[in-house]
C-alpha positions in Angstrom: 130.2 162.8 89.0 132.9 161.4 91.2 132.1 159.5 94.1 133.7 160.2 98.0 135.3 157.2 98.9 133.9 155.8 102.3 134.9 156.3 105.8 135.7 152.1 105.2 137.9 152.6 101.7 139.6 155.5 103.7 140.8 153.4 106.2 141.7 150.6 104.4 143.6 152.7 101.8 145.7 153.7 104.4 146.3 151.0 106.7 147.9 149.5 103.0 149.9 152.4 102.6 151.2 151.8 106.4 151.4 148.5 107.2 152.3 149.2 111.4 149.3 151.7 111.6 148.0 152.2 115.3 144.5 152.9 115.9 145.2 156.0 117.4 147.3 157.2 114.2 143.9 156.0 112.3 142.0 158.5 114.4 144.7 161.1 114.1 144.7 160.9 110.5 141.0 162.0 110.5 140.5 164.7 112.3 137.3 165.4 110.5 135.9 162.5 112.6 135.3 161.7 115.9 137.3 158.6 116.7 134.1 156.6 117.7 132.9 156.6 114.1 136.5 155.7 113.4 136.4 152.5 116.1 133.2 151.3 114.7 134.3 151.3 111.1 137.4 149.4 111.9 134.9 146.9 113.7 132.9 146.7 111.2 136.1 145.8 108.4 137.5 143.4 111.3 134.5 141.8 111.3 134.0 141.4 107.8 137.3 140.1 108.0 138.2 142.9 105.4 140.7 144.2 108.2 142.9 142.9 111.4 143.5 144.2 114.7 146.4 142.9 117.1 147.0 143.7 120.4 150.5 145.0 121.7 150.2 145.8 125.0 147.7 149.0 125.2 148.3 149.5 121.3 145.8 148.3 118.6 147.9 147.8 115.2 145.8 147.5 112.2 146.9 145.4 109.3 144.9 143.8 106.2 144.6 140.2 106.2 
């Protein structure tokens, strides 16, 4: 039986496939979920320090450490 691949493998699967990916093109890329579940999984990597955020003026860019 084949396992779904987390909200957290999502993510991180394609923030390496797009290495200048916004949070808002995260959330956009899910439309399945509501962008808070989206926000708190990418806290949740960032803290792990499985993900990284930077701030550009108002835009979040995620990129893998």
């Amino acid at each position: 039986m084949l396992q779904q691949p987390t909200i957290g493998e999502r993510i991180l699967e394609l923030v390496k496939a797009n290495p200048l990916c916004t949070l808002e093109k995260l959330t956009q890329a899910f439309p399945e979920l509501y962008w808070y579940n989206v926000y708190v999984e990418v806290d949740r990597l960032s803290r792990s320090g499985r993900l990284g955020m930077i701030q550009v003026l108002s835009t979040i860019i995620l990129r893998l450490p």
